[in-house]
Structures are given as structure tokens and as C-alpha cells.
C-alpha positions as CSV (number, residue, x, y, z in Angstrom):
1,X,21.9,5.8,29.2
2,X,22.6,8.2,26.4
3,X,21.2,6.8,22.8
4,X,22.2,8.2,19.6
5,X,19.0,7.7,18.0
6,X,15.4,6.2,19.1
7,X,12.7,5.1,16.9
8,X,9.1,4.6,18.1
9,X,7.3,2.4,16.0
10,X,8.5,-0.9,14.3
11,X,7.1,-0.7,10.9
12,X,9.1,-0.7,7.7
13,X,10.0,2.7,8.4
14,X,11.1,2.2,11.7
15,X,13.1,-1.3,11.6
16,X,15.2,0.0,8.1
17,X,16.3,3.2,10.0
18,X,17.3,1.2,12.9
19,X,19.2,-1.6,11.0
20,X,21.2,1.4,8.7
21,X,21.7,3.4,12.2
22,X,22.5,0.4,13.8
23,X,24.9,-1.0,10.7
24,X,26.9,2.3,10.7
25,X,27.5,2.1,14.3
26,X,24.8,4.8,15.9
27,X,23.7,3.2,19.5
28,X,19.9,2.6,18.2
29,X,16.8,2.0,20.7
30,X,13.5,0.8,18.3
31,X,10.5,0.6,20.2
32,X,7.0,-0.8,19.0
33,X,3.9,-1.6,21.2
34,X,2.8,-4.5,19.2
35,X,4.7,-6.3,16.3
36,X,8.1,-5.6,14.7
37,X,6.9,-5.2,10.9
38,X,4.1,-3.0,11.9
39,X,1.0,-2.9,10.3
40,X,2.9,-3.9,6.4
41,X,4.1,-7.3,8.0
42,X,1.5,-8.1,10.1
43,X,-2.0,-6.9,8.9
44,X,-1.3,-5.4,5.4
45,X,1.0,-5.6,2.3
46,X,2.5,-9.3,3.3
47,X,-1.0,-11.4,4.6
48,X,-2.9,-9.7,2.1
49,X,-0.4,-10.9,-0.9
50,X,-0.4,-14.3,0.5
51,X,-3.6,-14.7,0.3
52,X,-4.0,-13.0,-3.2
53,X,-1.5,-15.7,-4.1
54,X,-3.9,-18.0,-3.3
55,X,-6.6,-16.7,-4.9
56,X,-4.8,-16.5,-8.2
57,X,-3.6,-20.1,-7.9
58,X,-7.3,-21.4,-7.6
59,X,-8.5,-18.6,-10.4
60,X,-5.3,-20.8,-12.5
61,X,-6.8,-24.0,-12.2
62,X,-10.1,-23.1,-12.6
63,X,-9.4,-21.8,-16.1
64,X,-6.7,-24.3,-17.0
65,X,-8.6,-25.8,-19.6
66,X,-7.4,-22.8,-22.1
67,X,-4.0,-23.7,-21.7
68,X,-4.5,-27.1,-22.5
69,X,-4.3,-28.6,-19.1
70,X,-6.7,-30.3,-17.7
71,X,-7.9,-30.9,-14.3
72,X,-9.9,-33.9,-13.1
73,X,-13.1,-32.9,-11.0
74,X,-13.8,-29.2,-9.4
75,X,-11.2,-27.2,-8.1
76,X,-11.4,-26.4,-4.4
77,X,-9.4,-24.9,-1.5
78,X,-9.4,-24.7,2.6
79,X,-9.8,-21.5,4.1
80,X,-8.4,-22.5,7.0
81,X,-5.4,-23.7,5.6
82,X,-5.1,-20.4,3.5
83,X,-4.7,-18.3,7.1
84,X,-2.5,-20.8,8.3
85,X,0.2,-20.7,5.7
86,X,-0.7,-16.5,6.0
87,X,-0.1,-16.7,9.5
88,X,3.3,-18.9,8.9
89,X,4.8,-16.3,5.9
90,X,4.4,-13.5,8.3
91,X,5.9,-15.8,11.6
92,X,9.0,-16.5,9.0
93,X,9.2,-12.7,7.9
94,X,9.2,-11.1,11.5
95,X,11.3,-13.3,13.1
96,X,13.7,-12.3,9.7
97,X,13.1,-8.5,11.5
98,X,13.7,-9.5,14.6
99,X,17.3,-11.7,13.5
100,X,18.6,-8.5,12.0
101,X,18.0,-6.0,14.4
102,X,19.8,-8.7,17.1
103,X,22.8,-9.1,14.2
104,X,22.9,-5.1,14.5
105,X,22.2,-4.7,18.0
106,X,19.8,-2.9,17.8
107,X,18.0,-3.0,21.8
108,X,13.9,-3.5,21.4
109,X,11.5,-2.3,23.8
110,X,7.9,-4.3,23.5
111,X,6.1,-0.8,24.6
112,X,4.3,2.3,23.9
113,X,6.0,5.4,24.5
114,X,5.6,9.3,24.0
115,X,7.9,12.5,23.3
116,X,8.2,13.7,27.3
117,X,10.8,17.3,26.4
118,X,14.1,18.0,26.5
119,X,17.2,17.6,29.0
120,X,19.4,20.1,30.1
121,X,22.2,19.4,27.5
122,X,18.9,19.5,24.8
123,X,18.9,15.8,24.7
124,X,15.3,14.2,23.4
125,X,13.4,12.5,26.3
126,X,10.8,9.9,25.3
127,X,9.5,7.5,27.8
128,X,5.8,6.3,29.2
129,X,4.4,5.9,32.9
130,X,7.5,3.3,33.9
131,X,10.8,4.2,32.1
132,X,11.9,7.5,30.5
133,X,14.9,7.1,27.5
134,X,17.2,9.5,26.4
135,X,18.6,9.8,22.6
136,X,20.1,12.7,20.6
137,X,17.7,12.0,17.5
138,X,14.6,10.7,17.6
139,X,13.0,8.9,14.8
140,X,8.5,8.9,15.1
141,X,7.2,5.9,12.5
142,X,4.1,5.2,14.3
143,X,2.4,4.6,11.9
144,X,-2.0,4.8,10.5
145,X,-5.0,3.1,11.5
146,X,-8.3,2.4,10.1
147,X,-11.1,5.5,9.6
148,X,-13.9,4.4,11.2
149,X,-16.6,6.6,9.5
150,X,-19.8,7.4,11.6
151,X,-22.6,5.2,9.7
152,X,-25.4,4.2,11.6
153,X,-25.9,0.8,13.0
154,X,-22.1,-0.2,12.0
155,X,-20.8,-0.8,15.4
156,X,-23.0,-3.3,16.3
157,X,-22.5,-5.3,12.7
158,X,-19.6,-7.3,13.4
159,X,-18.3,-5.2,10.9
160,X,-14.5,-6.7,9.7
161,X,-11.4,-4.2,9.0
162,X,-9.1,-6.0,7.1
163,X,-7.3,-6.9,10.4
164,X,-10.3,-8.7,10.6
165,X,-10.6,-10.1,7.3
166,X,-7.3,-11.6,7.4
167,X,-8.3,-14.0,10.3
168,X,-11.6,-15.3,9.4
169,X,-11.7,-18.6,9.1
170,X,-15.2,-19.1,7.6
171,X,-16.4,-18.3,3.8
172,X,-19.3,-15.3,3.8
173,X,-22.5,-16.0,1.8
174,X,-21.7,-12.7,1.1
175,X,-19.9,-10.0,1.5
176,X,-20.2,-5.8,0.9
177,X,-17.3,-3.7,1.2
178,X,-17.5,-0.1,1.8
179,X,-14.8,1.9,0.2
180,X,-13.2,1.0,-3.2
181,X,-9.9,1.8,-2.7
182,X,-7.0,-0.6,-3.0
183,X,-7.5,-2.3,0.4
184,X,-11.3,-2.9,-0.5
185,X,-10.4,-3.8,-4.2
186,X,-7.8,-6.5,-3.3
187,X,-10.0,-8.1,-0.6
188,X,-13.2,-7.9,-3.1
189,X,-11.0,-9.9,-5.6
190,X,-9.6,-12.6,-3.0
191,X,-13.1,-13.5,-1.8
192,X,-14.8,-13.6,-5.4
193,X,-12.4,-16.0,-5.9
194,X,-13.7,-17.9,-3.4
195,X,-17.0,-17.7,-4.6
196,X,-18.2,-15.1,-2.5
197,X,-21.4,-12.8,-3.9
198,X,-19.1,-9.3,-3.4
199,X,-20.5,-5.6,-3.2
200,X,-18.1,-2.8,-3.5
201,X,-19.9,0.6,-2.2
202,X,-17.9,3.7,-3.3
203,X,-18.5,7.5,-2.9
204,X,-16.3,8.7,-5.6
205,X,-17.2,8.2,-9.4
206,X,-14.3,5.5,-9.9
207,X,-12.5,2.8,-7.3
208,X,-8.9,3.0,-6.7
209,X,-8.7,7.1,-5.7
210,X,-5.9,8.4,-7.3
211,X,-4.8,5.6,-9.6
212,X,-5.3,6.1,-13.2
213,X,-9.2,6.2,-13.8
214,X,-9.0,4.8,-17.5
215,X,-7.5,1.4,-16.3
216,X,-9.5,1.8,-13.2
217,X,-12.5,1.4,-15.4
218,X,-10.9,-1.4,-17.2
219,X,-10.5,-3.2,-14.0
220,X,-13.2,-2.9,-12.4
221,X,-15.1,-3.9,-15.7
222,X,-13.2,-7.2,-16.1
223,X,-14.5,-7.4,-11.9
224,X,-17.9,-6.9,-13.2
225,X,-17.8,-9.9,-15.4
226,X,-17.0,-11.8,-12.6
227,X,-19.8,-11.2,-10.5
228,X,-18.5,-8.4,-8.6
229,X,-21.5,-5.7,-7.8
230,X,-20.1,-1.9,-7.8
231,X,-21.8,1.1,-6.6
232,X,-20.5,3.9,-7.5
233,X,-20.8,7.8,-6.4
234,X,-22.9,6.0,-3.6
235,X,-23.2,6.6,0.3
236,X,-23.8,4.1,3.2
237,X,-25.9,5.5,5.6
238,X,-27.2,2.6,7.7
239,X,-26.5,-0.9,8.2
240,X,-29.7,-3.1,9.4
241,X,-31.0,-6.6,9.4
242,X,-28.0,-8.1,7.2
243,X,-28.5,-5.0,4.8
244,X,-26.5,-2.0,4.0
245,X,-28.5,1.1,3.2
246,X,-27.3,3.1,0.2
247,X,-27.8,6.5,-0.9
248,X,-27.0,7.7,-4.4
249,X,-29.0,10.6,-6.4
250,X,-31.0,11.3,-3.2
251,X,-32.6,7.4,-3.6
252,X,-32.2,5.2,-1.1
253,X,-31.2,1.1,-2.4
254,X,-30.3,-1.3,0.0
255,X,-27.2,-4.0,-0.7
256,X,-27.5,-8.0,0.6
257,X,-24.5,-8.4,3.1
258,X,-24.0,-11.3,5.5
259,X,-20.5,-9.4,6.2
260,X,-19.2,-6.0,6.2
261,X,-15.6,-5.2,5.5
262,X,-15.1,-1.6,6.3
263,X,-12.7,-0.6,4.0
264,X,-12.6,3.6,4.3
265,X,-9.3,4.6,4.7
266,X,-6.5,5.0,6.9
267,X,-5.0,8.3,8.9
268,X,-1.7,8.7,10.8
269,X,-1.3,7.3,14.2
270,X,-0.4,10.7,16.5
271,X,-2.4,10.0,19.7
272,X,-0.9,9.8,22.8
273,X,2.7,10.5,21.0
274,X,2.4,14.2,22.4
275,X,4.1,16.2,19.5
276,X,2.9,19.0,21.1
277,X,5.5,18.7,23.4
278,X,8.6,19.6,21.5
279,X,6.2,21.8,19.5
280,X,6.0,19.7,16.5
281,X,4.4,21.2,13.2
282,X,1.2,19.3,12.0
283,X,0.3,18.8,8.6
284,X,-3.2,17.1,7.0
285,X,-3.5,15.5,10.3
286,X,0.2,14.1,10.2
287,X,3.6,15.3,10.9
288,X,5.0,18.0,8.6
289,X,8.5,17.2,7.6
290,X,11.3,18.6,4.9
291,X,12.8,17.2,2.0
292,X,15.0,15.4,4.6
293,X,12.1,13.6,6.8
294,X,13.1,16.3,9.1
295,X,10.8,17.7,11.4
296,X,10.3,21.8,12.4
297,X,12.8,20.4,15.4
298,X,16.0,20.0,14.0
299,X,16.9,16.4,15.8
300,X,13.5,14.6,15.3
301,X,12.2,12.7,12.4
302,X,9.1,11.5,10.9
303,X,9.0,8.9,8.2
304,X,5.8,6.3,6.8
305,X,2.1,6.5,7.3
306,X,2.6,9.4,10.2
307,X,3.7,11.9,7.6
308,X,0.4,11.9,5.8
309,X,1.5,11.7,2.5
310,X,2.3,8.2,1.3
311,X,0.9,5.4,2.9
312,X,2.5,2.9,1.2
313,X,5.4,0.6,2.6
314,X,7.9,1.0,0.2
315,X,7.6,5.1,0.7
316,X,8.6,4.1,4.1
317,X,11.5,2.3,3.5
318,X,13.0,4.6,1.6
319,X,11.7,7.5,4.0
320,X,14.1,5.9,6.7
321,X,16.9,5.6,4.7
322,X,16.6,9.8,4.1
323,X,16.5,10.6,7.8
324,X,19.5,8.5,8.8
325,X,21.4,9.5,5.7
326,X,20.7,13.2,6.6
327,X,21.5,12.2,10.3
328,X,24.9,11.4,9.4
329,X,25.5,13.7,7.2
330,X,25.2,11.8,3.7
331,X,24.1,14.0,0.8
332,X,20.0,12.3,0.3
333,X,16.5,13.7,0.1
334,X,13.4,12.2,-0.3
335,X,11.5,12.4,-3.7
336,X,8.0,11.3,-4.7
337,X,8.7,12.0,-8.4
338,X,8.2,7.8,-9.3
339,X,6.5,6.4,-6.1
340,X,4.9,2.9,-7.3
341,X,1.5,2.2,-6.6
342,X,0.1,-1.1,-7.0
343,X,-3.3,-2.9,-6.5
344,X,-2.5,-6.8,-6.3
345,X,-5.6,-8.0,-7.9
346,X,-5.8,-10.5,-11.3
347,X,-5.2,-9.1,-12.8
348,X,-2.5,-6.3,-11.2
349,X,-3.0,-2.6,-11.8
350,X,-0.1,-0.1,-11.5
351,X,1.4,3.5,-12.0
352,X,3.8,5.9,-10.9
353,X,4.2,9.6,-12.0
354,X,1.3,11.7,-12.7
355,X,-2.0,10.3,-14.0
356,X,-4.0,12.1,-17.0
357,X,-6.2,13.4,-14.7
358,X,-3.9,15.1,-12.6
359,X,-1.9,16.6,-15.7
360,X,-5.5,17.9,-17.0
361,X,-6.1,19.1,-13.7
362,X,-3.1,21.4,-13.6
363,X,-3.6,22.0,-17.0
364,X,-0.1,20.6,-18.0
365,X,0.2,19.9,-21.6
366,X,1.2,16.5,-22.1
367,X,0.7,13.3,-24.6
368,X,-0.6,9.9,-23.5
369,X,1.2,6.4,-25.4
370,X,-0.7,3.4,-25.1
371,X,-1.0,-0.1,-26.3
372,X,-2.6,-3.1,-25.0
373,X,-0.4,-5.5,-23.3
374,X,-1.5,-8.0,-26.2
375,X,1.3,-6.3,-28.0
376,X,3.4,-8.5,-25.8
377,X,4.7,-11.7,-27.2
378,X,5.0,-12.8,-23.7
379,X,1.8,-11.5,-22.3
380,X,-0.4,-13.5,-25.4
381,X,1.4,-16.4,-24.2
382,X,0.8,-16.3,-20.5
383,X,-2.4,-14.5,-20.6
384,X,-5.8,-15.7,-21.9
385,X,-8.2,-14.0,-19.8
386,X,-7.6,-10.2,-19.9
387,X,-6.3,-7.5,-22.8
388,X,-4.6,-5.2,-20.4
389,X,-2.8,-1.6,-21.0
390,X,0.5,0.1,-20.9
391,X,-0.2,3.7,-21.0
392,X,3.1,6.0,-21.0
393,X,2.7,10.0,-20.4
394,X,5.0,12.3,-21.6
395,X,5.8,15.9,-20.6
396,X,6.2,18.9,-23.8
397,X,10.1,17.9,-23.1
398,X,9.4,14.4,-24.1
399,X,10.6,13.3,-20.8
400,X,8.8,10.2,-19.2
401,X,6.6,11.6,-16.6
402,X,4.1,9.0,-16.1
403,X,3.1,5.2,-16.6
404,X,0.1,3.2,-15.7
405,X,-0.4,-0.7,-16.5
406,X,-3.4,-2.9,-16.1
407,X,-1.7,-6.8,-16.6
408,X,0.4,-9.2,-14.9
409,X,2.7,-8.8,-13.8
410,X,2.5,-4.7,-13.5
411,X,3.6,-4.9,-10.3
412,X,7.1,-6.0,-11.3
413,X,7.4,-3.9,-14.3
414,X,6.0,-0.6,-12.6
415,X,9.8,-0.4,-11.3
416,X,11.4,0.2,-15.0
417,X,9.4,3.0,-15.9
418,X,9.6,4.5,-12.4
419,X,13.5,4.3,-13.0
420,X,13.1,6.2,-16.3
421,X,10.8,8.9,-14.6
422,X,12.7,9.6,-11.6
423,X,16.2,9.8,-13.8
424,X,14.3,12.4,-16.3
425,X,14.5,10.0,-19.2
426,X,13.6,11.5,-22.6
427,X,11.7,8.6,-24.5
428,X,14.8,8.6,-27.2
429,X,17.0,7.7,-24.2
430,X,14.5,5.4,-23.0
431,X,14.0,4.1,-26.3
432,X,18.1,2.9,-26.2
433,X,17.6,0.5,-23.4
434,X,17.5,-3.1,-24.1
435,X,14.5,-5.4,-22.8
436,X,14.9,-9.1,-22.8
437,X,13.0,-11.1,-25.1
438,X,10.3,-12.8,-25.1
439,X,9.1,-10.6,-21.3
440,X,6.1,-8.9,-20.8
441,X,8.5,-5.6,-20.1
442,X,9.0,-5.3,-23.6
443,X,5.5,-3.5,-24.0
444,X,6.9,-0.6,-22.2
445,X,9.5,-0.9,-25.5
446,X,7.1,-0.5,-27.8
447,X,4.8,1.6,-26.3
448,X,7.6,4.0,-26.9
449,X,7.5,3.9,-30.4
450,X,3.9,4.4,-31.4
């Protein structure tokens, strides 16, 4: 059978592409080894979130009393019960995946496969040991996985990933995390919330990598007061006896840790998918594609972590809905102008657009607007706990090029200012646009006019 398009791999990449090929009547094939949602759905964005959700509800009640509420006795919660309702969201969401790509018809196929060559009539041939498929596109979304970094004495730790993480069923005494990016930051947040003593071990100078390093600061300050231990600039170079060994300066430390969460990275998923094959341009260890998602073979795709360049779900998404638009011929292409990042801590950090530092970097003359989100009306109201920022960057044009927020809920309000950055907004034209009252957006508003 002859399909007009087959995606490996089931993540958000994958399952959008195959509902819009699907929708607009292409004969689709999505195949995915494990579960439909991919890593996002199942070990990631979603179980993380819920979780975090939890967290902030028990960080609500235990500071209740400053919004005049009070609560009798000491606030507690049930691990167990936190996983279970985890496990239940993602049940609900991927049988959500699964009910669309049957409306759609889209056919599934629970296994691994590989690029295999070409046909005589230049049809794509993927297949594995037992069943070879044939498609005139093919779509790769396979996806990342963990770095697991060569430090001595890790593998026989127990160490966690967060695949891990999101399982356990049992509190830590405590708990050091090696890398401070957002995966390590979120999960250093959800278990000092539970009380957890938390070390976060970093090798750069600041956590979150290539977020903005002032609010970084910020963040990880306000972390600080909460008990949260960070080393920064430092190495791990053994793990012993319940201990982590640190390096920093050429001195050797060593960190408390009844539980390692390895927390290092992640890298595109191209093993065993044979790209060679077709003779597939690489790129940083992923696929190299064009503005289209295209590949350097004219009918196969790449879109998500595989790609090497945003690992981030909602890059993805949008990633698929490029290659089938191209695929049928729809004027698209993919831009990275306004990608949001977020880090769902408590409070939330995010940006999109270019950071100071990588402005200063280029040596790009630019000028930074900030306020702190107590400017809000809405935030004072809501918020007793934390100041927080809006920071706006503009180009020598005046055009919006950049914004970073450290506040709830930044990860909502990220969107707005990433609207006004990918559209080329001046900040008079931004300026015009009218933001509800009393909401914590307006701070973007006023940012504007300082």
C-alpha cells in the first residue's frame, strides 16, 4: 500500500502533522515505539506541570495567612496521590491523541522503524525487521533523550532522570540535582515544596542556560531563601557513599544527597533511524533542515527535538504544521524570531526574542525597559511573596525585539509580547493596544512607557 505521507515518531510534532495531513485528506501512517504524545505527554511538559500545580497549591496554603485566610493545623499532601492524579491527566490527554487521530484516520503502528531507501518510482521505504511501508513523504519526529554524562560512580547510584522522578512515590531526605537548566530548576522547586533539603549543581555561572541571566539571578535568589542550595560554575566528578563530589576553582567539596536527579541535558534521538540511507544532512548532532522543515532530500521532513535546535513542544507543533503546509503547497515557513520559553517554577520565569546578553554578544545596540511587576495593580493584589520583572528590549528601530518576565503568570503573558516581536511591532504601535484592567498584562503596558 502506497501512503501519501508517514511519520515516525508520535510526539507533538508527529501527531499535529498527522491530524493536518490527515484532516486535508493525505492517506497518513504515524508510527511511535512507545506512547502517542511522546516524551511532552508522557515524561515532560504535561506530568511535570501537574505536579508543579501541586506544589504551588500546597506553597498557597502554606502562606495563606497573608491573605487573610486561615487554615486550621499544618498543611500536608500525599505523594502518592500526587503521581496518581499525574498519571490520570496524562491517561485523559493521550487517549484525547489517540480519539483524534481515529476521527482523522490516521492508521498507528505501535513500532520502531527506520528509513530502508527508495523504490523504483522514488517512493520513500521505511520499515524494521517484519514489515517495510511505503509513503511519498516522509515526516522524522523522533524525537531527544537524556545526556547521560560520564561521572564516576553514577551508574551504580540509582541515579533518577526525570522519567524517573516523575514516578517516585517516596519523599527523599534529600535530593541533589545535577544540571540547572529548566528540567533541573522545575523539579528543584516541586520537591522544596515538599520539604525536601535540594542541591542544584551547575557548570555554567547562572541556571536556566540561555534564559535571561538578570531574572535568572532573581530566581534563583528568591530559591535561595527557600532553602534551596546552588553551586554554581561547579563540576561533579564522583558520586560515593550518598555524596556527590564537586569541583569548583580546582577544590574539591562534597554535597549531602540521598537521591540524584540527573538533570544534564537532552540530544536528538537519530539511532537506528539510518539517515544515512537516503543521505540525509546532519547538523549539531540533529537533522539539518530549511526554512520549510525540509530536509537536503526534497520529500522528507524533520520537525521537534530531532532538528537540534528547539527542544521545546510548542516549536514542534508549529514545526509540523510548516512541513505539511509546504507539503501541500501552502505559502508557510518556520520562524524562531518569538519562540516562548518558560520555566514553570513559583514563581514562573519567561522570555522570547533575544536576551541582553546575546544582543551584547553580537554587539547589537539596543535599550533594555523594565519595571517590577509591582507596577501591576493586579499582580500587588494576587502576589505577596515575590517583586518580579518585566524587562522589554528594543532594537535602534524601536521595534520590540525582546521580553523576559520573572512573575505569575509569565507563562501566559509571554504570548503577547511574542505576538508584538514576531509582527515587528514598533513600541508606538504596541503602545496602541488595549490591555484589560485590572490583569497582570498591563505591566507589559507600562513598561512601554518608561
Amino acid at each position: 500500500m502506497l501512503y501519501d505521507i508517514a511519520i515516525i515518531g508520535g510526539g507533538p510534532a508527529g501527531y499535529t502533522a498527522a491530524e493536518r495531513a490527515a484532516a486535508n485528506g493525505l492517506k497518513t501512517i504515524l508510527f511511535e515505539k512507545n506512547a502517542l504524545g511522546g516524551v511532552c505527554l508522557n515524561e515532560g511538559c504535561i506530568p511535570t506541570k501537574t505536579l508543579l500545580y501541586s506544589a504551588k497549591t500546597l506553597d498557597n496554603i502554606k502562606h495563606s495567612a497573608k491573605y487573610g485566610v486561615s487554615v486550621e493545623g499544618q498543611p500536608g499532601f500525599d505523594l502518592s496521590k500526587i503521581i496518581a492524579r499525574k498519571q490520570k491527566t496524562v491517561r485523559k490527554l493521550v487517549a484525547g491523541i489517540k480519539q483524534k487521530m481515529a476521527a482523522h484516520e490516521v492508521e498507528i503502528i505501535g513500532a520502531e522503524v527506520h528509513l530502508i531507501g527508495e523504490d523504483n518510482s522514488r517512493n520513500i521505504l521505511v520499515g524494521n525487521d517484519d514489515e517495510t511501508y511505503t509513503a511519498k513523504y516522509v515526516l522524522l519526529c523522533t524525537g531527544s533523550e537524556t545526556i547521560v554524562p560520564p561521572i564516576k560512580g553514577l551508574d551504580s547510584s540509582g541515579y533518577w532522570t526525570s522519567k524517573e522522578a516523575l514516578d517516585n512515590k517516596e519523599v527523599p531526605k534529600s535530593l541533589a540535582i545535577i544540571g540547572g537548566g529548566v528540567i533541573g530548576v522545575e523539579f528543584a522547586s516541586f520537591f522544596n515544596s515538599l520539604g525536601v533539603k535540594v542541591s542544584v549543581i551547575e557548570m555554567l555561572p547562572e541556571i536556566l542556560g540561555a534564559m535571561d541571566k538578570e531574572l535568572s539571578a532573581m530566581l534563583r535568589t528568591e530559591y535561595a531563601k527557600k532553602g534551596i542550595d546552588f553551586y554554581l560554575g561547579t563540576k561533579v566528578v564522583e558520586i560515593k557513599d550518598g555524596e556527590v563530589i564537586i569541583e569548583k576553582d580546582g577544590e574539591q567539596s562534597s554535597v549531602e544527597a540521598t537521591q540524584i536527579l540527573l538533570s544534564t541535558g537532552r540530544r536528538p534521538v537519530t539511532a537506528n533511524l539510518n539517515p544515512e540511507k537516503l543521505n540525509i544532512e546532519m547538523h549539531r548532532n540533529g537533522i539539518k533542515v530549511d526554512e520549510f522543515m525540509r530536509t537536503s532530500h526534497p520529500r522528507i521532513y524533520a520537525c521537534g527535538d530531532i532538528t537540534g535546535h528547539s527542544l521545546l513542544a510548542h516549536t514542534a507543533v508549529r514545526e509540523g504544521e510548516v512541513a505539511v503546509n509546504h507539503i501541500f503547497g501552502k505559502a508557510d515557513r518556520m520562524s524562531y524570531k518569538a519562540i516562548p520559553g518558560v520555566v514553570y517554577t513559583n514563581p514562573e520565569i519567561a522570555g522570547a526574542g533575544q536576551t541582553e546578553e546575546e544582543l551584547i554578544a553580537k554587539g547589537i545596540k539596543h535599550t533594555v525597559l523594565k519595571l517590577p511587576m509591582a507596577y501591576s495593580g493586579r499582580f500587588v493584589a494576587e502576589n505577596e511573596l515575590v517583586n518580579g520583572m518585566c524587562k522589554l528590549i528594543t532594537g535602534e528601530d524601536e521595534k520590540i525585539i525582546g521580553c523576559h518576565m520573572l512573575g505569575n503568570p509569565a507563562s501566559e503573558l509571554i504570548v503577547i509580547a511574542g505576538i508584538a516581536i514576531e509582527k515587528d511591532f514598533t513600541v508606538e504601535e504596541f503602545r496602541k493596544i488595549v490591555f484589560p484592567h485590572p490583569t497582570v498584562g498591563e505591566i507589559i503596558h507600562e513598561t512601554l512607557f518608561i
